[in-house]
N, CA and C of each residue as an Amber inpcrd file, in Angstrom:
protein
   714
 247.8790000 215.4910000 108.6190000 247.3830000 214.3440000 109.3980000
 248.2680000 214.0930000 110.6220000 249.4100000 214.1400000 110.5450000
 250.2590000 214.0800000 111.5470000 250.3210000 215.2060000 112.9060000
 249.9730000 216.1760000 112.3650000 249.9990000 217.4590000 113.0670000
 248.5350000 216.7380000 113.8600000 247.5520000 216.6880000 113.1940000
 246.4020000 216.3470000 114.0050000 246.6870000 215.1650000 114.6720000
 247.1140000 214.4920000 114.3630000 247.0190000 213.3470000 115.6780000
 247.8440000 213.6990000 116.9770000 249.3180000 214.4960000 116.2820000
 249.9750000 214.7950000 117.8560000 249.2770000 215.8170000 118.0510000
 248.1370000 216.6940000 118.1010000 247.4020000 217.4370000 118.8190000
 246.2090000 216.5680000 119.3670000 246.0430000 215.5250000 119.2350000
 245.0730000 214.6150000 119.7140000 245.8480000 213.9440000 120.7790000
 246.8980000 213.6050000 120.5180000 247.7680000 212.8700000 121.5400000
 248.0090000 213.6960000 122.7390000 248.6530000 215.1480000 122.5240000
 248.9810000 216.0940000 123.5130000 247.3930000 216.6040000 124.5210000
 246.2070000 216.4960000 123.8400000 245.2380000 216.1850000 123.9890000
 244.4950000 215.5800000 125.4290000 244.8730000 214.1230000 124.8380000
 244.7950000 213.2400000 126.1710000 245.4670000 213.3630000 126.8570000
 246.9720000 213.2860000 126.6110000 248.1100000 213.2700000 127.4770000
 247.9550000 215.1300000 128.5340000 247.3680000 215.8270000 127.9440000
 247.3570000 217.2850000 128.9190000 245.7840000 217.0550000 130.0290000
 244.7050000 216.0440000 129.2790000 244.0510000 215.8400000 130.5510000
 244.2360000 214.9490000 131.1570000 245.0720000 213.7700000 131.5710000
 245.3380000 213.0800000 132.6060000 246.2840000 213.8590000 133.1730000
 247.0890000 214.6980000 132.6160000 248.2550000 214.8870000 133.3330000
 247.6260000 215.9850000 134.4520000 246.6780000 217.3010000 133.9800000
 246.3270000 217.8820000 135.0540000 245.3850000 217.5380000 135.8610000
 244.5660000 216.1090000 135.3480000 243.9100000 215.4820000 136.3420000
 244.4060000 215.0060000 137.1930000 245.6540000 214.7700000 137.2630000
 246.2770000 213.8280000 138.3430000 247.5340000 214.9490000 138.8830000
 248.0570000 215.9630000 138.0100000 248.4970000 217.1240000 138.8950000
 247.6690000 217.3060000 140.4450000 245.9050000 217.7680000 139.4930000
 244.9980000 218.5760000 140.5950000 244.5390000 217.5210000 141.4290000
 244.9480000 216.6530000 141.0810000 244.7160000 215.5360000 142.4800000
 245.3780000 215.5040000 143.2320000 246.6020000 215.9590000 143.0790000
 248.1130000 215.6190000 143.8490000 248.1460000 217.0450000 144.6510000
 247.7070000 217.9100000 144.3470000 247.7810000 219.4760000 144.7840000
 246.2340000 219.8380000 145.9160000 245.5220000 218.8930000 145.5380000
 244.2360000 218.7310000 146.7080000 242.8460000 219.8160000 145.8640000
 242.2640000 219.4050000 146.6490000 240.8230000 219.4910000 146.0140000
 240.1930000 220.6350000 146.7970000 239.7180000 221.6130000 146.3610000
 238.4970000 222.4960000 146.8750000 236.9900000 222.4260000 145.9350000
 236.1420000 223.3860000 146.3090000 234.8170000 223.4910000 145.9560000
 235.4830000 225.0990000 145.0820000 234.5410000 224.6860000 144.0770000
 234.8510000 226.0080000 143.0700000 234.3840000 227.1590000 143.9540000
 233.2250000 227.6700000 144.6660000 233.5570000 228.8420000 145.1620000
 234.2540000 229.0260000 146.4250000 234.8740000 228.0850000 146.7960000
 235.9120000 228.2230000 148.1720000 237.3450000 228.3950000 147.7010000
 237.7630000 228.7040000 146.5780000 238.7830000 229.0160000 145.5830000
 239.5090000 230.3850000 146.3800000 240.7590000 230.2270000 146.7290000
 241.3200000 231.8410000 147.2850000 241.7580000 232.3670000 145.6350000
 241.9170000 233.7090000 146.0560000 242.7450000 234.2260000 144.5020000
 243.7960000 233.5050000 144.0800000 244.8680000 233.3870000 144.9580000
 245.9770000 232.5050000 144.8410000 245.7680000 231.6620000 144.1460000
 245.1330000 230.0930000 144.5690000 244.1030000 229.0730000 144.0250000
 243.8150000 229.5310000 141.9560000 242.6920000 230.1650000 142.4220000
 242.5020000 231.1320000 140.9520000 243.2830000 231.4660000 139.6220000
 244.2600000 231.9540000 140.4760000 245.5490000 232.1060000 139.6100000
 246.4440000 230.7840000 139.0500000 246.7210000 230.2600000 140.2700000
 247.3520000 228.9180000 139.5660000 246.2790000 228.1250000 138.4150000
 245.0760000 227.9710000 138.6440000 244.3440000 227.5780000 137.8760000
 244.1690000 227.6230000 136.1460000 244.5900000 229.2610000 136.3090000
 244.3480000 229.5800000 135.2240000 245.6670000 229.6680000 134.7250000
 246.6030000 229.3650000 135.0540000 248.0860000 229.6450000 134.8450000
 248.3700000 227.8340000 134.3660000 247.6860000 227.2410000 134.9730000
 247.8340000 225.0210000 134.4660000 246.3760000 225.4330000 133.1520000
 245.6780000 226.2340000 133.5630000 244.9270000 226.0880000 131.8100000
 245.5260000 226.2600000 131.0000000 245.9450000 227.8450000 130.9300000
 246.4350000 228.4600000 129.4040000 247.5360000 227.3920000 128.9650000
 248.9290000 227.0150000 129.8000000 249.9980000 226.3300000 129.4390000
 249.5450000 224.9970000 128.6260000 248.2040000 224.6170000 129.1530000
 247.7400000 223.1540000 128.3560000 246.8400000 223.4130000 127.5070000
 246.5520000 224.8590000 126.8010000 246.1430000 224.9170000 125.5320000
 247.2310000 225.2440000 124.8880000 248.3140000 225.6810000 125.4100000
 249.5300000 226.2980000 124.5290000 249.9620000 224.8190000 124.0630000
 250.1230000 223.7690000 124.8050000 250.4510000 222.6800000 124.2690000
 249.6880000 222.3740000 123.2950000 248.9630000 222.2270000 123.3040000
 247.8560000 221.3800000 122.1260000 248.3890000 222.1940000 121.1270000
 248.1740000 223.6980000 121.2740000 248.3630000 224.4970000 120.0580000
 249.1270000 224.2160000 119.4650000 250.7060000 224.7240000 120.2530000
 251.7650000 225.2190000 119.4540000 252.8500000 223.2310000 119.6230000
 251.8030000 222.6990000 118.6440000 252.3220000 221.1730000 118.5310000
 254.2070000 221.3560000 118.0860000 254.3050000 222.7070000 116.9550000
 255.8860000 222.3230000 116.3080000 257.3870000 222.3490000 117.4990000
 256.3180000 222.7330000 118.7620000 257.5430000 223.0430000 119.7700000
 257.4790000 221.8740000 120.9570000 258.2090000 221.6720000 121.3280000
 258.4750000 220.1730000 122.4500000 257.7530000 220.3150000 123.2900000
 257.1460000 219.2290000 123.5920000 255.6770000 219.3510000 124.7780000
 256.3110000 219.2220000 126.2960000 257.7390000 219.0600000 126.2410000
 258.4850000 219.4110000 127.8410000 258.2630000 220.8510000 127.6830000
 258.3440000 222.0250000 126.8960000 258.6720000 223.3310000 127.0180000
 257.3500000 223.6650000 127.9150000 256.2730000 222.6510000 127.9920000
 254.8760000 223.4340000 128.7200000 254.5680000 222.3390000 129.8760000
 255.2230000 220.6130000 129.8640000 254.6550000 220.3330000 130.7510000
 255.6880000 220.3860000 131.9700000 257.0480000 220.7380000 132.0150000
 257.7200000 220.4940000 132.5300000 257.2460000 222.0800000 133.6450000
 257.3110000 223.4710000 133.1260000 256.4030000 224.1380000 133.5670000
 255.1860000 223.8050000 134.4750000 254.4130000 223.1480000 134.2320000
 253.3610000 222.9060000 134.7460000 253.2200000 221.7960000 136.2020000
 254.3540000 221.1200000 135.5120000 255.0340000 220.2340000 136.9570000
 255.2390000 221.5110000 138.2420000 256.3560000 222.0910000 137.9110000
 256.7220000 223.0310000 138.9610000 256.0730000 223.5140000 139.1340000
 255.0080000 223.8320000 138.9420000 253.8680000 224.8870000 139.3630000
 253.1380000 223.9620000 140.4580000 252.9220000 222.7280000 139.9810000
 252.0910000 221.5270000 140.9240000 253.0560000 221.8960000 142.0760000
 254.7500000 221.3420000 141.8320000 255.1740000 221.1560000 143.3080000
 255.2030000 222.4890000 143.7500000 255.2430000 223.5460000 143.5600000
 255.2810000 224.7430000 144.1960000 253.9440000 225.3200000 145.2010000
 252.9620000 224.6420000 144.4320000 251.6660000 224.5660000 145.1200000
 251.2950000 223.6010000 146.0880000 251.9110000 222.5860000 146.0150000
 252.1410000 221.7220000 146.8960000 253.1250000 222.1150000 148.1390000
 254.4180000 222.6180000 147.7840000 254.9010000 223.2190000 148.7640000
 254.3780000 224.1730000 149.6910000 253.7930000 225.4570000 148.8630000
 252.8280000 226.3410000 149.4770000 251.5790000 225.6370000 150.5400000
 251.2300000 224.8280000 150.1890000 250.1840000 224.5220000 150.3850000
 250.7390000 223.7420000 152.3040000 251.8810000 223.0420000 152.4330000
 252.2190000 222.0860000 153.3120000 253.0890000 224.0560000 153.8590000
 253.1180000 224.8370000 153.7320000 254.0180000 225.9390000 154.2150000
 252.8660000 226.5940000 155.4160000 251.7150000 226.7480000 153.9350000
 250.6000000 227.2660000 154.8990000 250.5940000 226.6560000 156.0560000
 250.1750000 225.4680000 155.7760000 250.0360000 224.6450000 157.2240000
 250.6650000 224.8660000 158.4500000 251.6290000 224.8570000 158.1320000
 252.4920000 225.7140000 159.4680000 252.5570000 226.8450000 160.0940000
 251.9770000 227.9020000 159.1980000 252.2840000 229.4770000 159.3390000
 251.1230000 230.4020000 159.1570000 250.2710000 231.0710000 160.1520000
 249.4580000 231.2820000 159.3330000 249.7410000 232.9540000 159.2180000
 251.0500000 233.4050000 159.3050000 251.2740000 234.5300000 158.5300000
 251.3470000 234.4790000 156.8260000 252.1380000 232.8310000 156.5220000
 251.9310000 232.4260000 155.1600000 250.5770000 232.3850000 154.4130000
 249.4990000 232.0210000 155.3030000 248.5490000 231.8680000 154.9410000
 247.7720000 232.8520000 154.7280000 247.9830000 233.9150000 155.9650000
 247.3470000 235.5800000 155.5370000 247.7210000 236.1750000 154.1510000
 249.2180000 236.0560000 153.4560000 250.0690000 236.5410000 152.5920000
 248.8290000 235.4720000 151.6580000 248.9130000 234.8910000 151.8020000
 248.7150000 233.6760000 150.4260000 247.2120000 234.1210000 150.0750000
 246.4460000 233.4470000 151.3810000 245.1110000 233.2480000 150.9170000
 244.1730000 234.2130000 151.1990000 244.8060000 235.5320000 152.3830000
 244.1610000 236.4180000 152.5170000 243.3820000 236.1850000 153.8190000
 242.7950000 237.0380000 154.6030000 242.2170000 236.7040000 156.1790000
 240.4570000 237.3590000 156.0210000 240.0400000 236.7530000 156.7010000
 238.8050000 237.4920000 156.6150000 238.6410000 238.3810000 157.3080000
 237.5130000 239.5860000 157.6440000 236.9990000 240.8590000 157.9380000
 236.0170000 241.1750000 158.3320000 235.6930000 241.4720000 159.4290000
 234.5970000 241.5090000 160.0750000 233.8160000 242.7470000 159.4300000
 233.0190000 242.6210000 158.6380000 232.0740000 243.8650000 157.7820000
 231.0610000 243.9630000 158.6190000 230.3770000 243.5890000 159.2450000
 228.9470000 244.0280000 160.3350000 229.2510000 243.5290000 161.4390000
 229.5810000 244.3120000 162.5960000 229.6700000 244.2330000 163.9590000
 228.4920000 244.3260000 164.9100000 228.1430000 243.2030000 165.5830000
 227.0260000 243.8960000 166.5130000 225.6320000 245.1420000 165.8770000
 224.9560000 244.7070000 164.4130000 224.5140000 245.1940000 163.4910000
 224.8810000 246.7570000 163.3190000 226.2020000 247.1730000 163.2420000
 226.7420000 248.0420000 162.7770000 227.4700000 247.9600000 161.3570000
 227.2690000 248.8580000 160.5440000 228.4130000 247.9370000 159.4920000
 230.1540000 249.0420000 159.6370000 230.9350000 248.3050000 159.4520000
 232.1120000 249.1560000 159.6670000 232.9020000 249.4740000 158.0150000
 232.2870000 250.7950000 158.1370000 233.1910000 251.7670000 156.7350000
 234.3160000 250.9780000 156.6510000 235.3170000 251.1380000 157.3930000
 236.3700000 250.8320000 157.0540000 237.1020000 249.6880000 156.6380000
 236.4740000 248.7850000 157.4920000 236.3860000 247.1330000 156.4060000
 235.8590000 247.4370000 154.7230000 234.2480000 247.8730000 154.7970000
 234.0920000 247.7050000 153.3320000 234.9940000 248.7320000 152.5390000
 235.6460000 249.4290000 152.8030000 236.5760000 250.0910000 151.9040000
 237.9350000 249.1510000 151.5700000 238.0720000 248.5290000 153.0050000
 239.6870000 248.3160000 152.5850000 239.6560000 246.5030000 151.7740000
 238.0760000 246.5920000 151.1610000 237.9180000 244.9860000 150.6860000
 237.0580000 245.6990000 149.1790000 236.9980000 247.1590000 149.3370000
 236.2780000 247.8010000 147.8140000 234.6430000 246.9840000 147.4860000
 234.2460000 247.2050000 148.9780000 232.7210000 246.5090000 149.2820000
 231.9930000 247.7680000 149.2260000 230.9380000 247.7700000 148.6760000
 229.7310000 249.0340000 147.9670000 228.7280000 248.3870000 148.5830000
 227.6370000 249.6750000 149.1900000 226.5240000 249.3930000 150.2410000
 225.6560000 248.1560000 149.0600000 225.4810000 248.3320000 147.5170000
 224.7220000 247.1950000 146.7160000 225.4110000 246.0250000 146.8840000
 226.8280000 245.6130000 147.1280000 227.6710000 244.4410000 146.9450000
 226.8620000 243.6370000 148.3090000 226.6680000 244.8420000 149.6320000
 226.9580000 243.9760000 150.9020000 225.4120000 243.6720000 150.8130000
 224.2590000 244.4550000 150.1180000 223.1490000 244.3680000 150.4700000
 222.7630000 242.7600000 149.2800000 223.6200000 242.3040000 148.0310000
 223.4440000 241.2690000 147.4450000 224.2440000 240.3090000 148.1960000
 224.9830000 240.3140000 149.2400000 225.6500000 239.1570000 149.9950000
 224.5420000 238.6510000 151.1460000 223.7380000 239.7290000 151.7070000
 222.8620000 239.8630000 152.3270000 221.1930000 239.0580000 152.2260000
 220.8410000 239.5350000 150.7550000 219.6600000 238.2340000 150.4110000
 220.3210000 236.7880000 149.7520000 221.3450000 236.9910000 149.5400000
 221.6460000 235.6630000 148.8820000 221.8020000 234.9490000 150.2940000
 221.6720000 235.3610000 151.5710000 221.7190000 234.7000000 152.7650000
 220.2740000 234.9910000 153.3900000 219.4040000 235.1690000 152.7860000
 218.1190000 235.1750000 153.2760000 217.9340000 236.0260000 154.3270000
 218.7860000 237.3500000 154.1550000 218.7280000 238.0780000 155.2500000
 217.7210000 239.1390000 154.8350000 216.5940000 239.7970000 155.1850000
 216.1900000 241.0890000 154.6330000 216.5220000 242.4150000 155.0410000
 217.0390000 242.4590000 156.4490000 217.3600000 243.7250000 157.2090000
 218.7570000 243.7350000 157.5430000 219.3320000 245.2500000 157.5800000
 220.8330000 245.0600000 158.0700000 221.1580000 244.5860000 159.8530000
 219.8690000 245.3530000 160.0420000 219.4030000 245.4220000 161.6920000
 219.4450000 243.8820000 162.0490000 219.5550000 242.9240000 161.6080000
 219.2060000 241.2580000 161.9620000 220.2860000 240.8470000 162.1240000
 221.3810000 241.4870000 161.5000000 222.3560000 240.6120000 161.4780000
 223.4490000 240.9800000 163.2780000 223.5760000 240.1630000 163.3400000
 225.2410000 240.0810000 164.6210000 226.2680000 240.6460000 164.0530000
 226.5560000 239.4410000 163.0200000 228.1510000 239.5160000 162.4770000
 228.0800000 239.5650000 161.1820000 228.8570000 239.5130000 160.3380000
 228.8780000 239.7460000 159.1940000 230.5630000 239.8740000 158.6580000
 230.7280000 238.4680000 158.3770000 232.4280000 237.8430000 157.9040000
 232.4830000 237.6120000 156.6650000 233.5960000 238.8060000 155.9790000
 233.7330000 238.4400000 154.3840000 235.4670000 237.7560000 154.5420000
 234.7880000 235.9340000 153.9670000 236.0740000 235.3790000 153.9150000
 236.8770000 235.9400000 152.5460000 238.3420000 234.6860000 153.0270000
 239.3910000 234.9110000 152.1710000 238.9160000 234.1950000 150.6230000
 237.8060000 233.7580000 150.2190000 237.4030000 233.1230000 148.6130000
 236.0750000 234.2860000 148.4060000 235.5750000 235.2770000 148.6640000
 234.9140000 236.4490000 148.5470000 233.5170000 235.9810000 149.2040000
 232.9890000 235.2200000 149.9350000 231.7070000 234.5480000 150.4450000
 231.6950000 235.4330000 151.8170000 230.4320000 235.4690000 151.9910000
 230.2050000 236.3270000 153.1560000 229.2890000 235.4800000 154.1990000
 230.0100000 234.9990000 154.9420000 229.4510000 234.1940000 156.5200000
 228.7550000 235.7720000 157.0150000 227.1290000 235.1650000 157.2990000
 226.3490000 235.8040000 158.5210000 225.4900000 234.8050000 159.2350000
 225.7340000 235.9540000 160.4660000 225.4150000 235.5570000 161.9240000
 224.2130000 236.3920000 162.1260000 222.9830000 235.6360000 162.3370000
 221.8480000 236.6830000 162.8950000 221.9960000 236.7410000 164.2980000
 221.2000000 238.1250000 164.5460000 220.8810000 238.3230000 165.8730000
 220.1480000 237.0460000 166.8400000 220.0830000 236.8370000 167.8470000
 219.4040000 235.7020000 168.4620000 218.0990000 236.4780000 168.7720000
 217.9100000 237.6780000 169.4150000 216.7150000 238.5710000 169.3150000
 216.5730000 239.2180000 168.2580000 215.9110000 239.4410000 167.4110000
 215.5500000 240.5990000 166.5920000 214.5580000 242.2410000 167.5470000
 215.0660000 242.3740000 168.6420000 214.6080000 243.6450000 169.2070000
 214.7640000 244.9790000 168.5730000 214.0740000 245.8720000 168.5220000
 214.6470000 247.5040000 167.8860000 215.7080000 247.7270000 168.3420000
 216.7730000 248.1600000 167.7110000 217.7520000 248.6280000 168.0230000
 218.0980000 249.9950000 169.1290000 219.0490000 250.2660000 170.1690000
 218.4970000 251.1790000 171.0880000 219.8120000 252.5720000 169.9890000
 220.0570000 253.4920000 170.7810000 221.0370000 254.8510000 170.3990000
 222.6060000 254.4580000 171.1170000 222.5320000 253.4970000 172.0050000
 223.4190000 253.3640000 172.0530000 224.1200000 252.0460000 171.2920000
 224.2940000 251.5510000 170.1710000 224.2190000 250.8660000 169.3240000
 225.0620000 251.4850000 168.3710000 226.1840000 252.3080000 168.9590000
 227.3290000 252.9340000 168.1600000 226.7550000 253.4500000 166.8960000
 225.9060000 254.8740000 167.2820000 225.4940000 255.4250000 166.0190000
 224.2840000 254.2660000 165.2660000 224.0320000 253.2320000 165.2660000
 223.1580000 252.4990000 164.2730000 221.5640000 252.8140000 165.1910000
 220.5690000 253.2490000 164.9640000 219.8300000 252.8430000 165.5360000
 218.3310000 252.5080000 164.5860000 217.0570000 252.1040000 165.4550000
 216.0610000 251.1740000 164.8440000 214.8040000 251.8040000 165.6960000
 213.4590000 252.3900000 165.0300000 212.5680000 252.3750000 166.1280000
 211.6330000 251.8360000 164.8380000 210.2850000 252.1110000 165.9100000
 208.7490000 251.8030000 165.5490000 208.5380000 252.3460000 164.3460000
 207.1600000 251.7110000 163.9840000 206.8420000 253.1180000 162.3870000
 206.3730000 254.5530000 162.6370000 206.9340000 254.8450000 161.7750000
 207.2300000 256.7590000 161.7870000 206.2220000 257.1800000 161.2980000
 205.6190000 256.3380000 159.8120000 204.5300000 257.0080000 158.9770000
 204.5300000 256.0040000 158.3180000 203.2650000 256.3890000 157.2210000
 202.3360000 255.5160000 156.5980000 203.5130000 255.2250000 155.1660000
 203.5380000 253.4670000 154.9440000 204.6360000 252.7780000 154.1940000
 203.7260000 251.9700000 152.8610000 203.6370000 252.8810000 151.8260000
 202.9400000 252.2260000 150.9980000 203.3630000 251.2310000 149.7760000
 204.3550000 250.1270000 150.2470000 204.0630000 249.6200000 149.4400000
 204.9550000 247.8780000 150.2840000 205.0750000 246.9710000 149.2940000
 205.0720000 245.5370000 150.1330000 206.5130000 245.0620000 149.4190000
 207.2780000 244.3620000 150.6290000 208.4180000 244.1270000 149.6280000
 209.8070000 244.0270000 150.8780000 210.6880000 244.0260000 149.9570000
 212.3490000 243.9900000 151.1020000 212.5750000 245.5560000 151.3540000
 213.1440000 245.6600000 152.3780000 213.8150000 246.9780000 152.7890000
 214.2750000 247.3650000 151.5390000 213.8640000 249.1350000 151.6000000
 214.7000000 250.0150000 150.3370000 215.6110000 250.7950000 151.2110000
 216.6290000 250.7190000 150.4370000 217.9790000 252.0530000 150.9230000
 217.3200000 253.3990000 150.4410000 217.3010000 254.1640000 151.6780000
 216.9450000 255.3020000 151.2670000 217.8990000 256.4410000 150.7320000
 219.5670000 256.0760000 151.8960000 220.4470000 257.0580000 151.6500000
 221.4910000 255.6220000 151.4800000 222.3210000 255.9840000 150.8470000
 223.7060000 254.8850000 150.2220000 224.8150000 256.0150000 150.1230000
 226.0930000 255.7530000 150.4300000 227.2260000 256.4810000 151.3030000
 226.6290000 258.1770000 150.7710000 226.2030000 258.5230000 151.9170000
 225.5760000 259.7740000 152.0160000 224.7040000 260.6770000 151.0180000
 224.5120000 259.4710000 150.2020000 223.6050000 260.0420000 149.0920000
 221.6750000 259.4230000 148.8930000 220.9270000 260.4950000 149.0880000
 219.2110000 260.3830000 148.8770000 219.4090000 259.2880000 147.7690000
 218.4400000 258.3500000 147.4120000 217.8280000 257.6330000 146.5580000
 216.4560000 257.6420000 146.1530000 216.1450000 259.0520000 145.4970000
 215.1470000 259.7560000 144.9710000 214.1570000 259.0360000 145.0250000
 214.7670000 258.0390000 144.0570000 213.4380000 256.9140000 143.0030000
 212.4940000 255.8870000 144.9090000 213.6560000 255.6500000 145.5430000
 212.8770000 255.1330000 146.5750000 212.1360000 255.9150000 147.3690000
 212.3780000 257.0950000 147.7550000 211.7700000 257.7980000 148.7460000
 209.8780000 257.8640000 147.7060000 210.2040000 258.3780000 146.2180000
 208.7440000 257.8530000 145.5140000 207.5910000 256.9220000 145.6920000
 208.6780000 255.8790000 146.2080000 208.0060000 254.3050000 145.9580000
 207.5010000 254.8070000 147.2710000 208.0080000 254.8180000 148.0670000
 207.3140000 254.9640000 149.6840000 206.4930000 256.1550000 150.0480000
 206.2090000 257.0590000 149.1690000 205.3800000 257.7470000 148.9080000
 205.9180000 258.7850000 150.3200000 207.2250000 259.2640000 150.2990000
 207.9250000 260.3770000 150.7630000 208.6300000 260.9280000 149.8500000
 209.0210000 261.9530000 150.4870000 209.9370000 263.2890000 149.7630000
 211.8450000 263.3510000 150.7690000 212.3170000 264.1770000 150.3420000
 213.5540000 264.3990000 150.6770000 213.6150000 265.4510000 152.0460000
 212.5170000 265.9360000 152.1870000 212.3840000 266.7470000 153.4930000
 211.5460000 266.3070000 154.6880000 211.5130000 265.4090000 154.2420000
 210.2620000 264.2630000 155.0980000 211.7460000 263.2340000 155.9600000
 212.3480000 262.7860000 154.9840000 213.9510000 262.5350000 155.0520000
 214.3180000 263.1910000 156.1090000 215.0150000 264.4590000 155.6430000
 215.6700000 265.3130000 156.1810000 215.1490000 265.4910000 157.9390000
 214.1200000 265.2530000 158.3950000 213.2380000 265.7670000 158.9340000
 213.6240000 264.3310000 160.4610000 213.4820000 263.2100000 159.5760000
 213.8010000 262.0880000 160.7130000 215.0740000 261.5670000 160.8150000
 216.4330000 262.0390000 160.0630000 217.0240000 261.8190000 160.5010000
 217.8750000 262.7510000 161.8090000 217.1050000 263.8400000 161.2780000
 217.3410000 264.9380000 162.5850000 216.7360000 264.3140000 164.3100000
 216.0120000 263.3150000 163.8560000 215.2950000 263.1890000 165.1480000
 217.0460000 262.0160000 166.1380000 218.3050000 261.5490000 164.9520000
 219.2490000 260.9770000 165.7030000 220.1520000 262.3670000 165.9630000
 220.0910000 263.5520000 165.7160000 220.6720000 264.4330000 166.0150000
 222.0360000 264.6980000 164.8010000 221.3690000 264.3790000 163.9300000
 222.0290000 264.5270000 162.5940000 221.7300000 265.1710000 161.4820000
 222.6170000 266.3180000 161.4100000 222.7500000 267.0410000 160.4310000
 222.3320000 267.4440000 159.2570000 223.0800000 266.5810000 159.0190000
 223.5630000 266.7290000 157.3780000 223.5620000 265.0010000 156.6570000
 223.0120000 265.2620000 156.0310000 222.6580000 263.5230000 155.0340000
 224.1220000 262.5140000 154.7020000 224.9870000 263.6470000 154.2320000
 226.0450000 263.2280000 153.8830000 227.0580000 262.4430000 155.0840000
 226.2700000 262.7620000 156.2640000 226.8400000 262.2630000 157.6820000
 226.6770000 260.3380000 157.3220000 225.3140000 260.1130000 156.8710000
 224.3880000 258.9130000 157.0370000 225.7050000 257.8100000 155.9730000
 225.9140000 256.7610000 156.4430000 226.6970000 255.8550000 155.2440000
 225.0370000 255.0840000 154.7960000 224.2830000 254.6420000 156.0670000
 223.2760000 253.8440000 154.7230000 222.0610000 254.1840000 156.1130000
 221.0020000 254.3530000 155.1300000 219.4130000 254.0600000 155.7050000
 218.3780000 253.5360000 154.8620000 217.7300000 252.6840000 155.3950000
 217.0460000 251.7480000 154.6680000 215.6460000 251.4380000 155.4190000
 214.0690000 251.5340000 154.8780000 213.0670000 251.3770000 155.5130000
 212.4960000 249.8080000 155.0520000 211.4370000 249.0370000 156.3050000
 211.0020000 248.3660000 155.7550000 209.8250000 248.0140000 155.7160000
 208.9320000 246.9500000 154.9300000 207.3690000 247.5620000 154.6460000
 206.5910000 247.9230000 156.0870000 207.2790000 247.6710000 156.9930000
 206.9440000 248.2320000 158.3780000 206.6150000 249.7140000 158.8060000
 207.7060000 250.4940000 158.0090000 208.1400000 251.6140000 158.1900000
 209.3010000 251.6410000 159.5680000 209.7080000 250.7970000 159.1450000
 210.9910000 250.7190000 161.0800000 211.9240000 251.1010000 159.8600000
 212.6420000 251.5850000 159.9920000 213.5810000 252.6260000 160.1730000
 215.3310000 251.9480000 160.7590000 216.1940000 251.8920000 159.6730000
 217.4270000 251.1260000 160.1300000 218.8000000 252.6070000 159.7290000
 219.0970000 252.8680000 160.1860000 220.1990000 254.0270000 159.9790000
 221.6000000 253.6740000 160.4770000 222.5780000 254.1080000 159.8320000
 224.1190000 253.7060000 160.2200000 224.9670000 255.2690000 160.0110000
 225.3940000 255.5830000 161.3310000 226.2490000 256.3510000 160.9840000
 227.8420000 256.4890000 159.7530000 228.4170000 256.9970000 158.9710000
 229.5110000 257.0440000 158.7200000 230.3640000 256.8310000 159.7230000
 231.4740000 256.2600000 159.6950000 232.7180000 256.2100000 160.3330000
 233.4600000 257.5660000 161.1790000 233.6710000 258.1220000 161.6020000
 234.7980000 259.0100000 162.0530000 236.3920000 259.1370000 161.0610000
 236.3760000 259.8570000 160.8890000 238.2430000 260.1310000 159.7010000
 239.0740000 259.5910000 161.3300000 240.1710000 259.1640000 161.0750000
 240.9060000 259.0590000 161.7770000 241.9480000 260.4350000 162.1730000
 241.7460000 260.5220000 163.5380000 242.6630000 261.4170000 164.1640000
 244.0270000 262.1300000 163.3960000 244.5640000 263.0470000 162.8530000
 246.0760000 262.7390000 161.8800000 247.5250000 262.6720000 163.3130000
């Protein structure tokens, strides 16, 4: 009986205390959370189930912990403010992933972004085409700010490798753009749905003066039959 009540006591006493910690340390929106953020979070949870738990050991051994963690976050937090090299270190900077409706390889690699990740950041913003977008900013809490085009015009060849024309051929079926090629690889099952083949493929992307498939990072048709293509990146010079 005793054991249960000081676990009832430690109880209350562990939710006012991090209620009024996380008041004192400031407030965000759960998905505007940086990793940093994240971490402390879960670092003031576990310590205030360890309390409740492990009642036979002194409840300074976890809240006194949990204090310093507040002022340390608090410190951090008034450091950022000043610095925003602190703040790059801390909370991370954002990345321009679609330029001028290009998307840039090398951002989504160095953020471990996959042509499905950017294309679900993409309708969850009511976007259907890659071709629409301007910009395309993956912040420092993993949310992806886009910027549409102010025209939606076809895209021309000089459009750094990306380009966009008219319909090519007959598009049978109704729906969002399908990826046809994803980092240089055919997507069989779609070219089906659209009632093409892989040499039909082969055939128009030759018309950008391209090769080889494995060149393509993404192409994607839509019930239009317009036609959105992105070159791969260039390797860097050694």
């Amino acid at each position: 009986m005793e054991d249960l009540t000081t676990a009832l006591l430690r109880t209350l006493f562990s939710y006012f205390f991090l209620l009024i910690l996380l008041r004192l340390m400031g407030k965000r929106e759960l998905g505007k959370l940086s990793v940093f953020d994240v971490v402390i979070s879960i670092m003031l949870a576990e310590m205030a189930v360890l309390a409740i738990e492990e009642i036979e050991k002194p409840a300074s051994l976890f809240y006194i912990p949990m204090l310093l963690i507040g002022v340390l976050e608090i410190i951090m937090a008034y450091v950022s403010l000043k610095s925003k090299k602190v703040r790059d270190v801390v909370d991370g900077s954002a990345d321009v992933i679609i330029e001028n409706g290009e998307i840039r390889e090398g951002a989504m690699r160095r953020n471990r972004l996959n042509m499905d990740d950017l294309m679900v950041h993409l309708r969850q913003k009511n976007v259907k085409n890659v071709a629409d977008v301007e910009f395309a900013v993956l912040e420092p809490t993993g949310q992806m700010s886009v910027f549409l085009k102010e025209r939606k015009d076809p895209v021309t060849r000089e459009d750094l490798g990306m380009f966009e024309r008219e319909q090519i051929g007959p598009v049978s079926y109704k729906g969002l753009p399908i990826p046809l090629i994803l980092d240089g690889k055919v997507r069989m099952e779609a070219l089906d749905k659209i009632g093409q083949n892989e040499l039909w493929l082969k055939r128009e992307i030759r018309r950008y003066g391209i090769k080889d498939i494995r060149e393509v990072s993404f192409c994607s048709i839509d019930e239009r039959g317009i036609i959105y293509l992105d070159k791969k990146d260039k390797p860097p010079l050694q």
